[in-house]
N, C-alpha and C positions, 0 to 999 in steps of 0.2 A: 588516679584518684578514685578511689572507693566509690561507688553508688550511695552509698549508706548517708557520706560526707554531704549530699549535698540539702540532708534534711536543717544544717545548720544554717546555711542562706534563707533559705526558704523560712525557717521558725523567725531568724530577725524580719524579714519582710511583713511577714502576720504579726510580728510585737508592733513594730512601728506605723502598721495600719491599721492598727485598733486601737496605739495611742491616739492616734489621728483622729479615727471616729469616736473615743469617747472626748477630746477635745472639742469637736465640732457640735456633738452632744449637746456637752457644758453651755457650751455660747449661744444656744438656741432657748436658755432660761433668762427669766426675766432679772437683771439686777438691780430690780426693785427702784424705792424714790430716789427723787431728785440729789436728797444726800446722801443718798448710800451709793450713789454713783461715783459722787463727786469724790467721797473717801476713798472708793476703790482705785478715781484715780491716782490721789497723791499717792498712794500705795504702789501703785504701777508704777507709776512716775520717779518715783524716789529708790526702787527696786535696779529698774534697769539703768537708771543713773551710776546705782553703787558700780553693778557688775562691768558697766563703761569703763570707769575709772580701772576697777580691779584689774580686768583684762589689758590694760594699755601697760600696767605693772607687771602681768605677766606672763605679758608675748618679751619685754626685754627682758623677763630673766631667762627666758627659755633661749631667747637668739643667745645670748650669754651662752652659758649651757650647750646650747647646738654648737659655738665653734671652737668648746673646750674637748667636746667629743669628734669634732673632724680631727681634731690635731691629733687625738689620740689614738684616731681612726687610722688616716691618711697619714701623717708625719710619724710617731713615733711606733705603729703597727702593731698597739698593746689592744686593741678592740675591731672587735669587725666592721665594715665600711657603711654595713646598715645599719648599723646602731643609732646613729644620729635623724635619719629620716624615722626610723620606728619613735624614737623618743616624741618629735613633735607627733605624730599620728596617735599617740597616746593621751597626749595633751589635748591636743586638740579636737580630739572625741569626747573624752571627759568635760571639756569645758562647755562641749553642745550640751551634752547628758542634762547639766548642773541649768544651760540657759533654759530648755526648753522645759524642763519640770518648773523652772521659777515662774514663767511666762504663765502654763497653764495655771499654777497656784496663786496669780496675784487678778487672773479673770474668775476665777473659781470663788474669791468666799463673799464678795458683794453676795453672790448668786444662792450662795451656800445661805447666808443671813435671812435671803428674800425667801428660800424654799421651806426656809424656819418657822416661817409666818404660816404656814400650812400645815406641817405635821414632820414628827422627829425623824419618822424613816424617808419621806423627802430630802431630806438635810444630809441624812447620813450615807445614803447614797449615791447624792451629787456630791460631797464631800472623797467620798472612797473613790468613788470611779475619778474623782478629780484627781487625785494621788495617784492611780491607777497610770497616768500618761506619763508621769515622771517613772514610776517603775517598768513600764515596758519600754519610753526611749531608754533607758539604762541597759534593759538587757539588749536590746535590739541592737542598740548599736556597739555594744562589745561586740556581740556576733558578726555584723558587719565588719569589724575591724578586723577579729580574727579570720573569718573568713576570706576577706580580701588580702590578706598579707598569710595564710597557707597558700593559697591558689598561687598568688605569686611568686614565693621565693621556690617552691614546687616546678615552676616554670622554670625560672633564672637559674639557679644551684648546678651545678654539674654533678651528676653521679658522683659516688666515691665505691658502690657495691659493699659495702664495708656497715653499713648501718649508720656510719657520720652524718649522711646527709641529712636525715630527719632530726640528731640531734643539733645540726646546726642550725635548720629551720626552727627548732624551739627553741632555741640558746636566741636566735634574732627578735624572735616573740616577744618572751619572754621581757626582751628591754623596753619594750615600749609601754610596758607599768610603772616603770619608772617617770616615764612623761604622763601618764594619769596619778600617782602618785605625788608628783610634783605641783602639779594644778589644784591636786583633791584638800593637799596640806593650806594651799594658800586661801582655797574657797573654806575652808573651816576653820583658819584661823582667824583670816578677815572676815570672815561671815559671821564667827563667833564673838567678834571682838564688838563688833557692828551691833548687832542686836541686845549681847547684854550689858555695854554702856548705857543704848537706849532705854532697856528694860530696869536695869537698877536706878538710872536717873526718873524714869517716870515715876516708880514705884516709891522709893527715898521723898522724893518732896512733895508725890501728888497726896498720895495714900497715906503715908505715917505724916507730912509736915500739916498737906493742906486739907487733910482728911475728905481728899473725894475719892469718887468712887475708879474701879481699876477700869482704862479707857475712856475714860471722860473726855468728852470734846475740848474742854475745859486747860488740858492740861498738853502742853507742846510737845514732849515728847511721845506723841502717843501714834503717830503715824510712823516718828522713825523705830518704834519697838515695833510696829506690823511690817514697816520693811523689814527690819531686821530677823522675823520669823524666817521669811524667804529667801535672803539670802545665804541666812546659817543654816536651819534646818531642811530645807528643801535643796535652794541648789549642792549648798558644802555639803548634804547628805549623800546627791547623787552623784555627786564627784567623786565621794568617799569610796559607796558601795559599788561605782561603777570601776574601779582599783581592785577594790579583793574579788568580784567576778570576774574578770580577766586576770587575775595574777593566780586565783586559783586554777580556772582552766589551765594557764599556760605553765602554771611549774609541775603542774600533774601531769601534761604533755611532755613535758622535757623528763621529765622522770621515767615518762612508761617508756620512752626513747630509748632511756639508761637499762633498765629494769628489762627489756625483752629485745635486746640487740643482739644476743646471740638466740634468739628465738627464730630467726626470720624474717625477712624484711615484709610479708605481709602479717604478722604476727606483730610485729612492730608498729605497722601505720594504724594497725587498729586499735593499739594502744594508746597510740598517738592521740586519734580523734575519739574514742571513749568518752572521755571529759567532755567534750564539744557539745557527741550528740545527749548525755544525760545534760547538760545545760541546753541542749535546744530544747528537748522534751517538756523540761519544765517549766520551760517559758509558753509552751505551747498549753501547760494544764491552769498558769497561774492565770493566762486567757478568761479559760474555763472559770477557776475560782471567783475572779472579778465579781462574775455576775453570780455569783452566791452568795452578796452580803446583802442583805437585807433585815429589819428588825420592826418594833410595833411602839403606835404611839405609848408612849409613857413608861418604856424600857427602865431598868434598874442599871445600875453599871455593869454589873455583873452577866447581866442581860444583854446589855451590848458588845461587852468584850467577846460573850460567845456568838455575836454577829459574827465579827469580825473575823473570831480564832474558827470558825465553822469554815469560811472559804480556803482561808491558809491551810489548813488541817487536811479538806479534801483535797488540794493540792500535793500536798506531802503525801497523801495517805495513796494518791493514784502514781507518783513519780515512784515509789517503792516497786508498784507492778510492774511500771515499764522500762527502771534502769537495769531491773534483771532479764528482762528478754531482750533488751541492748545490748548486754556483754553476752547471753547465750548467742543472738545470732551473730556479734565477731568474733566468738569462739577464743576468747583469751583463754591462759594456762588459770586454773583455778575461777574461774568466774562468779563464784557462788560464795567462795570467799570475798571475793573485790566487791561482791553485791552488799554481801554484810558489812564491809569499810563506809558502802555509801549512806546501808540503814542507820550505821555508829554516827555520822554527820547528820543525819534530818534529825536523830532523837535527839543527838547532841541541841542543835539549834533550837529543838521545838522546847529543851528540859532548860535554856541559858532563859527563853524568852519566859516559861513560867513562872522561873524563879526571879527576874527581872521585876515580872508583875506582882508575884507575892509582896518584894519589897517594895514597891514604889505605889502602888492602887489605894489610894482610898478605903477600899472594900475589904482590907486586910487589916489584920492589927497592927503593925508595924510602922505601919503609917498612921494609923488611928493614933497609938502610944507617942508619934512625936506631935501630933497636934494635943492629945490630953498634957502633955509639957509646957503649951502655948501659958497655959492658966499660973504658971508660974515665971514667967517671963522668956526673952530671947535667949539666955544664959543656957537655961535649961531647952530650950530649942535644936539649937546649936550643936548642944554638947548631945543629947538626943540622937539627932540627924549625923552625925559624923558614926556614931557606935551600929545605926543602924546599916550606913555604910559600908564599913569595915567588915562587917559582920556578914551582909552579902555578898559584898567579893568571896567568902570562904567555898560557896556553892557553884557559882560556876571555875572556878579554879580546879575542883573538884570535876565536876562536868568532865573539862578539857581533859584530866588528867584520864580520865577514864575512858573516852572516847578517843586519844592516841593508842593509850594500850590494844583497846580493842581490837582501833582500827589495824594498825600493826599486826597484830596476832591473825587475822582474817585473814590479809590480804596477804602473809608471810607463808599462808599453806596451814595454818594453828599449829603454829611454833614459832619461837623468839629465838630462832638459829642466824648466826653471823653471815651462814653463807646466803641466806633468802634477805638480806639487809634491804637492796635493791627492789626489791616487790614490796616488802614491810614500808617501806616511806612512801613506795606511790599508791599503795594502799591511804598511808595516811594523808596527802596531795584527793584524793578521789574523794576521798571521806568530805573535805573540803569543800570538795564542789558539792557532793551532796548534802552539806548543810545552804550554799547557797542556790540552789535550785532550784527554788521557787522563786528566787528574787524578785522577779516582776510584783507577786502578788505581797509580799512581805515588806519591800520598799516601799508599796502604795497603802502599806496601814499606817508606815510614819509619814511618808508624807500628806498622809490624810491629816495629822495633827496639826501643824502649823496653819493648814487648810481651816480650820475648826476654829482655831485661836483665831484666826484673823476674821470668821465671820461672827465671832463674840463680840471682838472690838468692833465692827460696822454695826451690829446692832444697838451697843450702846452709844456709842458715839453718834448714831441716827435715830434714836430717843424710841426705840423700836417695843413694846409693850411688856409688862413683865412674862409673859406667858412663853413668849419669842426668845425673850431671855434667858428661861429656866433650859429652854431646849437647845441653845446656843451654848450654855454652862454644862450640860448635860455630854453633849458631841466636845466640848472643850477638855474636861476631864479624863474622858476617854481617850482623848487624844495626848496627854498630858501622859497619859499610861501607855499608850500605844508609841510614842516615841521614847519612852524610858526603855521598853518593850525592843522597840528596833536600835535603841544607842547598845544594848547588850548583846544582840543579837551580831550588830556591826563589829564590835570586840571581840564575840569569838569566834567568827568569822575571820578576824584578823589572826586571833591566837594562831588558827589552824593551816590557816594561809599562809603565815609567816616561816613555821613549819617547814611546811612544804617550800619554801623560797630558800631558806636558810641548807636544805636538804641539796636543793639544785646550785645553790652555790659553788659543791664541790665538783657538781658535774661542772660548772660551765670553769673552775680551773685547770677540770682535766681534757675539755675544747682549749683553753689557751695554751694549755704545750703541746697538743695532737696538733689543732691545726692553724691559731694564730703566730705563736711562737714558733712555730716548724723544731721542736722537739720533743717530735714521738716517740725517739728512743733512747731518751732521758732515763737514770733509774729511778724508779718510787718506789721505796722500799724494796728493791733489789729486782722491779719488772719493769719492763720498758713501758713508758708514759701510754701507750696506746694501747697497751695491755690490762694496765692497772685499775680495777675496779675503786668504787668509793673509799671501802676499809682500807686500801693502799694509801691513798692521799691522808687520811687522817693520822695515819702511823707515821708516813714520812713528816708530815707536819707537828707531828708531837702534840696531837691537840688530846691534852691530858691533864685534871686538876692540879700536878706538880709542875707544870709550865708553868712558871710567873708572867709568861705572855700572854695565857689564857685567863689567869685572874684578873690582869690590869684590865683587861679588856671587858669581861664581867663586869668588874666595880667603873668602869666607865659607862656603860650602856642605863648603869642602874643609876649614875650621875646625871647621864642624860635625859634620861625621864624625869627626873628633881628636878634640873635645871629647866627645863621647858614647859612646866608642868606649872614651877613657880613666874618664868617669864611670861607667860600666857596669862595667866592671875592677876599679878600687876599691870598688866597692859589693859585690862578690862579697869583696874583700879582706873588707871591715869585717865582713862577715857572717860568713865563714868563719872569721875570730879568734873571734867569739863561741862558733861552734859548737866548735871545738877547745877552746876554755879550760872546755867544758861536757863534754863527752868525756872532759876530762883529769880533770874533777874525779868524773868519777863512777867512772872507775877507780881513784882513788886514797880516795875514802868510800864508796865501797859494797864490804863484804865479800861475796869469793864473788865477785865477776863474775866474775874470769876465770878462776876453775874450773868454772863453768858450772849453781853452786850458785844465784847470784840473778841475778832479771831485770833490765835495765837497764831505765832510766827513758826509753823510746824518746819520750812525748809531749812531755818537757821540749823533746827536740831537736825535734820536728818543729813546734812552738809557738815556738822563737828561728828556724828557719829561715820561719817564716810574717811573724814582725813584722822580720825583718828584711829580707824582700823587700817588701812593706807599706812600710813604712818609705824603703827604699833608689830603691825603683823610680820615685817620685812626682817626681824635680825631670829627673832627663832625658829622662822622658816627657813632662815641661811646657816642656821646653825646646825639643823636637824640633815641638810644637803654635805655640809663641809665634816661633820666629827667622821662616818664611816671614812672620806678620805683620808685624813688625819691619821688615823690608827691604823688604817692599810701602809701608810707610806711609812710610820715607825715600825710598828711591830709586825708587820705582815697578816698573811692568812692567821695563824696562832690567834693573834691579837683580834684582828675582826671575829674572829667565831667566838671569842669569850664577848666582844662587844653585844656580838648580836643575839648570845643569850641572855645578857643582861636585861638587853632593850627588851625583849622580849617575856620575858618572865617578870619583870617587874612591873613593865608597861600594860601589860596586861591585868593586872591587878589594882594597881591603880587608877586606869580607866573605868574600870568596873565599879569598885570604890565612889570616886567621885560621879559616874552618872547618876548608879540608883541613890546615892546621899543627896544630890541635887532636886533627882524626879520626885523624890520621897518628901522633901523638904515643899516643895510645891504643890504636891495634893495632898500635904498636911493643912498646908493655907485655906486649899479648897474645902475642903473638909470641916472646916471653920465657917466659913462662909456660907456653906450647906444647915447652917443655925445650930451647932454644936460651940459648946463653950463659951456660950454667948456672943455669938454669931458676929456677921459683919459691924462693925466700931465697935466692937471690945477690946477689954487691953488684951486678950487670947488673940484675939484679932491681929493687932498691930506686932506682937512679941512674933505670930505666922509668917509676916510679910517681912519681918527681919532674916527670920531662918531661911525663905524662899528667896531674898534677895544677896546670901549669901552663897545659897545654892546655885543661883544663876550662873554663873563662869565655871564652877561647880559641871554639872552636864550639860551646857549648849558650848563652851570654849574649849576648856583643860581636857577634860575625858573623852569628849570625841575626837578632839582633834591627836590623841594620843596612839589610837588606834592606827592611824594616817602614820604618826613618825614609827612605828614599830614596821610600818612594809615597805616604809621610806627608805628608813637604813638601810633595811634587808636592799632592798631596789638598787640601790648609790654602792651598796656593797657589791652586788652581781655585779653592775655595769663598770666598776671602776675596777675590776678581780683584775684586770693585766698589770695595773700600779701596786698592788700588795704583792703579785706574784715577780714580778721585774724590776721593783725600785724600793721595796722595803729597806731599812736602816739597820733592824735590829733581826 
């Protein structure tokens, strides 16, 4: 084991004991009055209740799951034996990830509210470093995870002398994304589902019927829309990103396996852990970054964003210096190239997030131009907010496009030659990792947001002074941008990720005829299996736009994204009728609510928005597990690779699509309310909270969680590659 290797332990042990300390931080501020406590705790209360339920839902899909992959393990010998244990240890690291940032965030904004009461960079500092804990357990314990499962299969593995053994150590990794992937889809689709029924049901009958104001104690659903921040935005976030930081590392791992096998076998491990240690590095600088946000009372937006975008930046701006003296001192072939695949990913990331912000900020026109639509009704809202959509997707699609080429061309030696194919992808796998490299510090700007949101609602709901408020809406909007900010960021993240998955795909079915299958000397394309490079497999598989197995597959992938896209949408429908027809009735039987005499029945709601994400979220999370099988066992390899461009190229675009349509739609409202177009209770006003509440399932459901089924497929394709290759139909 390298020396070098063992800065990857060590960086997780520093993430996760500085989430700790800025946790411990947090809980030494005061969380204010009597009622701001008492909010904070239905909020707690009704947070770890959802994820209770959640997880009892999906520990049996995973025992499920775990004994479809023994059989497939053990009885039928189309997958490796560790497959099945790596899958739960994926799962079940991600679901820590997701718990323990929801924990910090639901002690966090009581506190965030009360610091409000004092001055805005109080606020936004206990807010950031409170997001702060979710982004470093994320990175910290990928690290962990990876590092405990190299060290050990490093141990177990017998030689092979041959370079196998390190790709088989990646090929095992490698599947346990699929067990964070698994978790990540169900914490964001229930999380999603969770939150904007509450959110549409508060907003539909508090705000347009009963005309009060957004968070009003007034109104029942207004505790289950601050659970529902937490467990969609926060945990389903960290579940999310805590997937494409581990599936990045590990396919860029199995790639440089590929890519420098006949290099050497220490020329190889250093390929290997490359990824690792630029993902330790940066977690070690996003440390660093944390404590460089800081800002001044009475900030502009614009003013804030550059709080924020100032820590991220030196982050990024110092991980540039240090992933090049990383690969100079492993001494990889080309390193100077590989360094520029990594610069092509940070710019990539930092160019998706500004253009993210252009369209979705307040401070822009874009956003401005769909609230100056407000004046003419929801019609024109609507139709507004979708064009602005569309119209963003164009720039980072672009982005991506650009930043493969590049990264390709760098890392290939600067040439687009067939025979450097192998270095060209893990080039584009690194680039990858180096768009998520900071992730500690860039996770903890979104999860600052829902942080924000929820200390707006304790202060109005705790009748907390207008002054408190203005700085609470202030840190809310910012946040409102910062999470549109990180939903893009998280997408092309995925794009690139996926990439890189779909890339190793091919390696890991030329491990199942090397060494699952025991036929190494099979021909592929006229060379024995053990011989045969990537461009081998793709020629013997015919994977060619005149294949009709590669088109169906395509036009299914691009199916898939409709289909999920729309069942996610309706599922937010079905839930949010409940929650409003519950809203409506308890203003209309309970005397006294809306004079402020009796309490509303906040549990009922937060108890229908729980069974009905329960409920709703179960068939296109099984959907999104079952089609890669499906089309493996018909049409084979062929077929999943047109699948998984589909998923991919499409799914990418329309997550894009509908975040910034969603985010945009929302600080159009805000921006309204800021006394533009005749400010709060105007019909500009109301015609806002149409567009915004159409937006909601828009980017907290459909779009994020879309990103998830694009590394899902890829994920369920890798893992199930023995069934396409040994039991295909067609």
């Amino acid at each position: 084991m390298p020396l070098l290797f063992w800065l990857v332990p060590v960086s997780a042990i520093f993430a996760l004991g500085f989430s700790y300390f800025f946790f411990k931080q947090m809980l030494r501020y005061d969380e204010g009055t009597d009622m701001m406590k008492k909010i904070a705790m239905h909020v707690r209360k009704g947070a770890s209740a959802y994820l209770k339920q959640q997880y009892k839902i999906v520990i049996i899909v995973f025992l499920v799951i775990t004994v479809i992959f023994s059989i497939l393990a053990y009885g039928l010998g189309v997958q490796n034996k560790w497959v099945p244990f790596a899958f739960i240890s994926g799962g079940f690291f991600s679901g820590l990830a997701g718990y323990f940032g929801m924990k910090a965030a639901t002690y966090a904004s009581g506190r965030v509210a009360n610091a409000c009461r004092q001055s805005l960079d109080g606020g936004l500092r206990l807010a950031f470093r409170s997001g702060a804990v979710m982004g470093l357990v994320v990175v910290g314990l990928v690290l962990v995870d990876i590092s405990a499962w190299f060290i050990v299969l490093n141990l177990v593995l017998p030689e092979t002398g041959d370079g196998f053994k390190l790709m088989s150590i990646t090929a095992i990794m490698l599947t346990f994304g699929m067990g964070a992937s698994t978790q990540a889809l169900f914490a964001r689709v229930g999380g999603g589902i969770y939150t904007k029924a509450a959110d549409v049901g508060a907003d539909l009958v508090g705000k347009v019927e009963a005309d009060i104001p957004e968070d009003d104690p007034r109104n029942p659903a207004t505790i289950a829309d601050n659970v529902g921040d937490n467990v969609g935005d926060v945990a389903g976030m960290g579940a999310d990103l805590f997937e494409s930081f581990a599936a990045s590392i590990l396919a860029s791992a199995l790639l440089g396996a590929a890519a420098f096998q006949a290099h050497g076998l220490e020329v190889q491990i250093n390929a290997v852990i490359a990824p690792m240690l630029i993902a330790a590095i940066g977690t070690l600088l996003s440390i660093a970054g944390v404590f460089m946000v800081r800002t001044k009372e009475g900030a502009t937006q614009k003013q804030l964003l550059r709080s924020l975008g100032f820590g991220v930046n030196m982050s990024a701006g110092l991980i540039v210096v240090f992933s090049l003296l990383i690969l100079y001192i492993l001494g990889l072939p080309n390193f100077l190239g590989l360094w520029g695949s990594i610069l092509v990913g940070l710019l990539a990331g930092i160019s998706i997030g500004q253009s993210t912000e252009y369209f979705t900020a307040s401070a822009y026109r874009p956003t401005q131009k769909i609230a100056e639509s407000s004046a003419t009704g929801p019609a024109t809202v609507i139709i507004s907010g979708v064009g602005t959509g569309l119209i963003s997707a164009a720039v980072p699609l672009a982005i991506i496009v650009v930043a493969i080429t590049l990264a390709f061309f760098f890392s290939a030696g600067f040439t687009f030659s067939i025979e450097n194919l192998n270095s060209g992808l893990y080039g584009i796998g690194i680039s990858a990792v180096g768009l998520l490299s900071t992730l500690g510090i860039t996770l903890a700007t979104d999860a600052y947001g829902p942080i924000a949101d929820n200390a707006g609602g304790n202060a109005e709901m705790s009748g907390l002074g207008a002054d408190v408020r203005k700085r609470t809406d202030a840190l809310d909007a910012l946040g409102n941008t910062t999470a549109a900010t990180g939903k893009g960021f998280a997408i092309g993240s995925a794009a690139l990720t996926a990439l890189a998955l779909l890339a190793s795909y091919f390696e890991e079915v030329r491990m199942m005829f090397v060494k699952f299958l025991d036929r190494p000397t099979e021909l592929i394309n006229g060379i024995p299996a053990i011989e045969a490079e990537f461009i081998d497999f793709v020629e013997h598989y015919e994977i060619h736009l005149m294949n009709p197995k590669v088109i169906v597959g395509v036009l299914l992938g691009v199916m898939s994204v409709f289909l999920f896209s729309g069942m996610t949408m309706n599922a937010v429908g079905r839930a949010a009728m409940k929650m409003v027809d519950e809203v409506r009735r308890q203003f209309r039987t309970i005397p006294g609510i809306m004079e402020g005499k009796a309490e509303p029945d906040y549990a009922r709601c937060v108890e229908i928005s729980t069974k009905g994400a329960q409920k709703e979220m179960m068939v296109p999370s099984l959907i999104a597990l079952l089609i890669p099988v499906v089309v493996g066992l018909v049409f084979g390899v062929p077929g999943i690779t047109g699948l998984l461009v589909g998923t991919i190229s499409s799914g990418f675009a329309m997550a894009i699509f509908m975040a910034n349509a969603g985010g945009a739609w929302d600080n159009a409202k805000k921006y309204v309310e800021e006394g533009n177009f005749g400010g709060k209770g105007s019909e500009a006003h109301k015609a806002s909270i149409i567009g915004d509440t159409v937006g909601d399932p828009f980017k907290d459901t459909s779009g994020p969680s879309l990103n998830i089924l694009i590394k899902l497929m890829v994920m369920a394709s890798v893992v199930t590659v023995g069934l396409a290759v040994s039991y295909h139909i067609l």
